[in-house]
N, C-alpha and C positions, 0 to 999 in steps of 0.2 A: 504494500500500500504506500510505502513511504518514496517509494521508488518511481511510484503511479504520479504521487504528487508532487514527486520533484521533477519530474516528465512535466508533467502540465505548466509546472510554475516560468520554468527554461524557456515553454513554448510559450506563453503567455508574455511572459518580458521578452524574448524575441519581436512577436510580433506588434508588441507597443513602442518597442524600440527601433523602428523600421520608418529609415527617415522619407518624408513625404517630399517631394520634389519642390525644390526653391522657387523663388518666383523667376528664375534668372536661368531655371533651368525650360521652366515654362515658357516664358518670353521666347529663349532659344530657339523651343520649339513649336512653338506658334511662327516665328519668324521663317524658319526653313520650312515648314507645309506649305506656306504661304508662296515662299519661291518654287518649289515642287509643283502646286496648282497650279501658279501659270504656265510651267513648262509641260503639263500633262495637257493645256489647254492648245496648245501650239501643235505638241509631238502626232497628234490624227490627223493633221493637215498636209502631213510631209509624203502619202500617199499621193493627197490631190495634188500636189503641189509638182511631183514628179510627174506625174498622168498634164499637167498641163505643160509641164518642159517638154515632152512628147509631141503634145499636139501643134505647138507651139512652132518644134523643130521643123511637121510636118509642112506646114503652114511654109515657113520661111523658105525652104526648099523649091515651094511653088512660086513664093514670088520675095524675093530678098530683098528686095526695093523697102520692102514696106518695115520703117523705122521703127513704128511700134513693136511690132513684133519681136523683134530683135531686142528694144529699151523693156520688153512684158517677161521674156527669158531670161536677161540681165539678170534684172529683177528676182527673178525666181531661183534663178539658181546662188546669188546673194542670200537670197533668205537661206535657203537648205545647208549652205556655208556656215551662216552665221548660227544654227540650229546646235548644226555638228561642232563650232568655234566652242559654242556655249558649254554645252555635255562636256566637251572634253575638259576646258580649263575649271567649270564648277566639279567634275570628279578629282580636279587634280589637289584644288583650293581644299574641298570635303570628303576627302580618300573617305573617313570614318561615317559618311551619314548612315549609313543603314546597317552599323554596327551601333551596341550597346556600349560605347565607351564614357566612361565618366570623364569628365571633364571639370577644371580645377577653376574656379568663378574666374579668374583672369583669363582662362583660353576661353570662355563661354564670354565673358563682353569683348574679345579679340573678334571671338567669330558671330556677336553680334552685329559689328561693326561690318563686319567685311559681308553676313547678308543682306545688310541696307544698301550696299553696294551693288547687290548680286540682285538684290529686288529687281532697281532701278535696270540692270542688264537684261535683266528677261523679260519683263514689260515690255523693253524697247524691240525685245528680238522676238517676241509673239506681235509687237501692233507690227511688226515688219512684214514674218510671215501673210496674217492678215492682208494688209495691203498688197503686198505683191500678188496674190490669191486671187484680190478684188479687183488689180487692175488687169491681171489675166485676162480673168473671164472675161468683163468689158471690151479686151483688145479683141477677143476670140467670136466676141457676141452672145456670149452665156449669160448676162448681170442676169441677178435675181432677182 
């Protein structure tokens, strides 16, 4: 019995002892979902995005005169650049995201800092994708 309740007691102060995540740890990760989402917002477009560098190709083929076509491709293939630009340097910057590593509150406002950064870079390179997307179709005569 003593042995029951020295079990219990262990488990019981284990589990009240079990630290709840900082604000700083929250913030972190609110901050990196946040870049995550917009870059999961982006990444299902790079299907369309290549199917219009395609059509795109065809097009110029037929008649190379026509500037847009060629400024709609630019475009497009910029963006997919800038997609794959992104992936690489934020896997390089965040080797650890999708690992459980604890982090020591100075590398956690370190990489605070450097996601407000990263925010600011994937916005810019989804309204990209975007655009080049919109100005495709338009060129192509697909607008929605």
């Amino acid at each position: 019995m003593k042995k029951i309740s020295l079990l219990l007691f262990v488990s019981l102060l284990l589990i009240a002892c079990q630290e709840e995540k900082s604000n700083l740890e929250k913030e972190h990760e609110k901050a990196l979902q946040e870049v995550l989402d917009v870059h999961d917002e982006a990444m299902p477009k790079m299907g369309e995005l290549s199917g219009l560098i395609s059509e795109l190709e065809q097009k110029i083929e037929e008649d190379s005169t026509q500037v847009q076509l060629v400024k709609a491709k630019t475009n497009l293939q910029a963006a997919h650049d800038n997609m794959m630009s992104w992936m690489k340097d934020f896997a390089e910057r965040f080797p650890d995201v999708y690992n459980d590593k604890d982090y020591t509150d100075e590398e956690l406002k370190a990489q605070l800092k450097l996601l407000e950064v990263e925010k600011d870079e994937v916005n810019a390179m989804r309204d990209f994708v975007f655009a080049s997307i919109a100005d495709a179709k338009r060129v192509l005569g697909k607008e929605e």
